[in-house]
N, C-alpha and C positions, 0 to 999 in steps of 0.2 A: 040766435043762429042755430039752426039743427045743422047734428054734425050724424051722418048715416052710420049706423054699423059696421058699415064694409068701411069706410074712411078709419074709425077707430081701431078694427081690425089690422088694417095694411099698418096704421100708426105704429102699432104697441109690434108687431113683428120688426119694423124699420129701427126702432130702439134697443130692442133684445138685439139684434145684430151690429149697431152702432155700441152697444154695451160689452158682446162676445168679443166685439173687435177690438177694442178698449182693456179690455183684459187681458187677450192676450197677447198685446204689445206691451203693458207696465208690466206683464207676471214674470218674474224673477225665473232661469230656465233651471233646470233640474240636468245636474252632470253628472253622469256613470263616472265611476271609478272601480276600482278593485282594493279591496280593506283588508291588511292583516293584524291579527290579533295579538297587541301582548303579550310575551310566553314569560314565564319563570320558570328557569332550570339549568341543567350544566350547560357549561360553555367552556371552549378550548378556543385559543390562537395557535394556531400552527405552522409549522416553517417545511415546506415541499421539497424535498430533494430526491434527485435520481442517486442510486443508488448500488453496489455490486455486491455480492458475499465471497470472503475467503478466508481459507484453512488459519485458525489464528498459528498454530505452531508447526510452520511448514519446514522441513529437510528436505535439504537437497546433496543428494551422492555423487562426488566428482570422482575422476580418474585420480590416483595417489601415486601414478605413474606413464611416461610415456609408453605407449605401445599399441596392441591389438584390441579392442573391447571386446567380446565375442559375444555372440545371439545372447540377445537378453533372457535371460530364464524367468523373469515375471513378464505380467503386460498388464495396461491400465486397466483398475479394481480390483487387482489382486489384495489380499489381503495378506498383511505381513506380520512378525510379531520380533520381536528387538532381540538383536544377537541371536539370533536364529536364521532365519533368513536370509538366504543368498537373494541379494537384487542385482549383482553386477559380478560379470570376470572380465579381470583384465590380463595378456598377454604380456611381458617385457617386450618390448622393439627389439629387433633383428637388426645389424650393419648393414647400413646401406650400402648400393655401389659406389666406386670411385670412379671420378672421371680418371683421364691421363693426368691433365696438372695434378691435381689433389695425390695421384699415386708417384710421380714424380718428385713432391716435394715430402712426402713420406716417408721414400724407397733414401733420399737425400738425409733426413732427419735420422733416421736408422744408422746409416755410417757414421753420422758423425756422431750421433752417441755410442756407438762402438769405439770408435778412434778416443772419443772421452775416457771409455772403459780400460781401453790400452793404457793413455797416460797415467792412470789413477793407481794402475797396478801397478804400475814403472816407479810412480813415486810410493808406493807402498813400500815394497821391496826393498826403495832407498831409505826410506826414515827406518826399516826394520832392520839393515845394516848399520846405520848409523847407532841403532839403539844396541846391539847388542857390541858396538866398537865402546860403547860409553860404560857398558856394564863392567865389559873387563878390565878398564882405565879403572871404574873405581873399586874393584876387588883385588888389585894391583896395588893401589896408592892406601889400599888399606891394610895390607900386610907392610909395606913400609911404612907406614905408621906406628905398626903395630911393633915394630925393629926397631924404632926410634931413627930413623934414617930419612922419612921424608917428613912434611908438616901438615898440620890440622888445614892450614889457609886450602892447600891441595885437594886436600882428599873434598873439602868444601866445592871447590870448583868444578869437581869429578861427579859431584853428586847434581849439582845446578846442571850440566853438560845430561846428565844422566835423564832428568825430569823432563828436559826440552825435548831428546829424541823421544821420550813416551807420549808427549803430547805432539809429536808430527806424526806419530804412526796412527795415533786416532783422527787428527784430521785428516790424514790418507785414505784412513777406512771408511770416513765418513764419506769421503770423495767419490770412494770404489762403489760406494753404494747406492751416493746418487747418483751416479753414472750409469751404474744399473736401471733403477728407476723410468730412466730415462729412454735406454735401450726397450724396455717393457714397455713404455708408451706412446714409443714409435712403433713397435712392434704393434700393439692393438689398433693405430691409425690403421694397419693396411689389412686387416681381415677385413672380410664382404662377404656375403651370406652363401653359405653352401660349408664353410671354412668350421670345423670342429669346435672352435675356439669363440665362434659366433653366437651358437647356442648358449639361450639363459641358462645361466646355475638351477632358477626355480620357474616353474616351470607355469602357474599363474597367481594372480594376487585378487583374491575372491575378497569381497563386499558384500557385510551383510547391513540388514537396515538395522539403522540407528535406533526407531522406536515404534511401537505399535502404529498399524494404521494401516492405510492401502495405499497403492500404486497409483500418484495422481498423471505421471507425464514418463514413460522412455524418451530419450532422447532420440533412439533407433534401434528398431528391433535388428537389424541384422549387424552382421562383424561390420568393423570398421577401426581405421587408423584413431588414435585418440590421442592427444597432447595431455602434459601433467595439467590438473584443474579443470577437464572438462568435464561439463552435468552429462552425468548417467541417467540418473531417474531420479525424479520427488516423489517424498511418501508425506503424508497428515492424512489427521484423523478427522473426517467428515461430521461427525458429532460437534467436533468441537470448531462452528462458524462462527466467524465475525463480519459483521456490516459496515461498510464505509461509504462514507457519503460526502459531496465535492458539495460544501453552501459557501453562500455569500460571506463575506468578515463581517459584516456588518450585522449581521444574523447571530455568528458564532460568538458577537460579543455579549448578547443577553442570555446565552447558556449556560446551566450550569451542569457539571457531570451530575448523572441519576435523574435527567431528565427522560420521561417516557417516549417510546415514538409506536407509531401504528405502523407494520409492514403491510403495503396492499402489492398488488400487482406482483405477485412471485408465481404463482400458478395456481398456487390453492384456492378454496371455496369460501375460508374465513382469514380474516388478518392476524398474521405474526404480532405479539410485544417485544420488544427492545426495549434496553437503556444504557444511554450514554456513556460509553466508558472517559472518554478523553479528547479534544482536539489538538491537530496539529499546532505548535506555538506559531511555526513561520505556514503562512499563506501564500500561494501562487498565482500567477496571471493566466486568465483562461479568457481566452476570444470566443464572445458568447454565437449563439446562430445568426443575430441580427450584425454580426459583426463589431461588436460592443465589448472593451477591456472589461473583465471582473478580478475583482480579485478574491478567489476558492479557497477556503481552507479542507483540508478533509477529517472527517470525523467519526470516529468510531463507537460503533454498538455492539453491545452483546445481547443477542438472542435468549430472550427467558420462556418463549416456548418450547415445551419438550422434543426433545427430537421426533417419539413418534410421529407427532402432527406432524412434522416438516420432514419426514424421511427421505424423501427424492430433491429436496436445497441440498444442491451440491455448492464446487467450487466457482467461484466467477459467475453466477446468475445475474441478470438483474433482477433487481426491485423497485420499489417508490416509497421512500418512508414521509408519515406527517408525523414530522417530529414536534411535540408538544411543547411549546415556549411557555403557554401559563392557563391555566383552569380554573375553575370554580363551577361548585355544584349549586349555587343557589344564584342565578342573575337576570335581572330583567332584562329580556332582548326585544327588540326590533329591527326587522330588515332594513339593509342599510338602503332600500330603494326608497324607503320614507321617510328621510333623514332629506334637507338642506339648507342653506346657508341662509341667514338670518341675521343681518349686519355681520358684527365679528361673533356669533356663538351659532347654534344651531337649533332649528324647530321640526316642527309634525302637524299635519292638521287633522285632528281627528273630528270622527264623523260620533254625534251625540244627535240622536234622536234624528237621524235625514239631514243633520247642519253641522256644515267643516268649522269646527275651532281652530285657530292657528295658540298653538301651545310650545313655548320655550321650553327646551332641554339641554342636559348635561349630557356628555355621552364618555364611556369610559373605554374598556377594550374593545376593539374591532377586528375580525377576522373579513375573510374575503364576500358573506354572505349575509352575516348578522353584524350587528354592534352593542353594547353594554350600557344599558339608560341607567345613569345614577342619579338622577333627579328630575320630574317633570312629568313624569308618566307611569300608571298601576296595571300590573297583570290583569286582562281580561277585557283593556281597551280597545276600540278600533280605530287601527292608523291607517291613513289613506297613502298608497304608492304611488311612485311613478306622477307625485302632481304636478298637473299641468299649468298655465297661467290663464284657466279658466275659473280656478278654485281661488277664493277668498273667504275671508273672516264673515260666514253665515249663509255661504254658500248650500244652496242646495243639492243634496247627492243623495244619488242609487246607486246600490253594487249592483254593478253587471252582472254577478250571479243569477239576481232576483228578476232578472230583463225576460 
């Protein structure tokens, strides 16, 4: 049977395309990914908290007496220096007016400690009669005595007689005087300003600051009435900041004081160091944004960069500290986006020569972006992220990079 050229032709074209077709319906497809690389090196877990600064050794200057406060002679940022500096004058208060009742029952109190006064003299007079009637009984009964005419029992009795009038005359006097007393503080009830006797003895009661530093708050620059204990002004020393920070308890139970933290977010161009000085023992309840109980302890740092860098962190800034729960400078890390669950442990599938291995690991510490491989995987591997359920054990892959 001849078979034409052109029949052979058409043939061997109809097979090559029966063949292309054929192949690539069994060929296995080729799936992009994007592959990060094993790293070795430090690594921190950190704990994020918002954050304020303030004066660790704050004073605060109150009134030491009722009265006038008068214009402040500093204002905030002055700078002060201890027992030298006037921060505060205060005025004594002046008597107020009286209403009518209040002068009434004043004008009322006055007489009747007058009439007190009266009685007190009246029995004065009388225990001083009685006393000098007793003196002469027994300077009397003591020349008959002495005659052998009257008796010892006597002149005894003249003496006892004698001791009683002296002690009426001192309770008399005592009488007389708080009777007086008395008249003098009826008398002060009814002065009212204008009255001689209303004017303070001194004339004001100056405050200076307690100790180096500057002027963080007046309470008010100009005069004003002021009650005993009321704030004048706060002075600390701007140098000397501390950080406090509101975290979780459940955070604050893996710290230990002399933990480091990073200051970001204060204003500057490079981050603040801190370290922990102390947490609060008792913890609070704080309703978070989403509406959610927490329960905050707050936490304090001391600032170990020098002041210069930080010269304009004043008092009550905020900041944002990542405060460091645990480090190490030699760890193998992978992103935790190539990290998933693999019955109960965890895998990776890396990419060896254009084909996904599915490989068991161990994973140790985890922060929010990386995690700690302690077993399963060497620096310099490539792990595939974000796998999808297109990727299997021999899977074919390209990084999208190389696309």
């Amino acid at each position: 049977m001849h078979i034409s050229p052109r029949n052979l032709i058409l043939s061997g074209l109809g097979l090559a395309v029966v063949a292309s077709l054929a192949y690539v319906s069994f060929k296995e497809d080729v799936v992009p990914v994007d592959l990060a690389t094993v790293a070795q090196g430090p690594m921190e877990i950190t704990i994020d908290a918002e954050g304020r600064t303030q004066i660790r050794d704050l004073y605060e200057v109150s009134a030491p007496i009722a009265g006038i406060a008068l214009r402040s002679p500093v204002s905030v940022g002055d700078k002060v220096t201890a027992q030298e500096t006037i921060v505060a004058i205060v005025q004594p208060a002046a008597s107020g007016l009286l209403d009518q009742r209040t002068r009434l029952q004043a004008e009322a109190a006055l007489q009747e400690a007058l009439a007190a006064r009266h009685a007190a003299e009246a029995d004065l007079a009388q225990a001083e009669e009685t006393r000098k009637f007793a003196q002469s009984q027994i300077e009397r009964t003591t020349a008959l005595v002495n005659s052998g005419v009257a008796s010892i029992t006597r002149l005894e009795d003249n003496a006892q007689q004698l001791a009683i009038a002296n002690a009426s005359v001192e309770a008399a006097t005592a009488r007389l005087e708080m009777a007086q007393g008395t008249i003098e503080r009826a008398q002060a009830s009814l002065v009212e300003p204008g009255d001689p006797a209303a004017e303070p003895e001194t004339c004001c009661v100056t405050l200076k600051a307690p100790a180096d530093g500057v002027i963080l708050s007046v309470a008010a620059m100009s005069e004003r009435p002021v009650a005993i204990g009321t704030l004048l002004v706060s002075i600390g020393d701007p140098e000397n900041l501390e950080l406090v920070a509101e975290i979780l308890s459940s955070d604050a139970v893996g710290l230990e004081p002399g933990a480091h933290a990073h200051v970001e977010r204060w204003g500057g161009s490079m981050p603040l160091l801190a370290r922990l000085d102390r947490i609060d023992p008792k913890a609070h309840t704080k309703v978070s944004a989403l509406g959610i109980e927490e329960q905050r302890v707050d936490a304090y740092f001391t600032l170990l960069t020098p002041y210069e860098e930080r010269r304009n962190l004043g008092d009550g800034f905020s900041v944002f500290l990542r405060i460091v729960a645990w480090q190490t400078e030699d760890a193998i890390q992978i992103p935790l986006s190539a990290v998933f669950r693999d019955g109960e442990g965890w895998a990776v599938f890396v990419a060896e020569n254009g084909v996904a291995h599915l490989r068991t690991v161990e994973l140790g510490q985890r922060n929010g972006r990386m995690s700690e491989v302690l077993r399963g995987l060497s620096p310099g591997e490539k792990a595939v992220t974000h796998p999808s359920d297109a990727i299997t054990e021999g899977t074919q892959l390209i990084e999208r990079s190389a696309l």
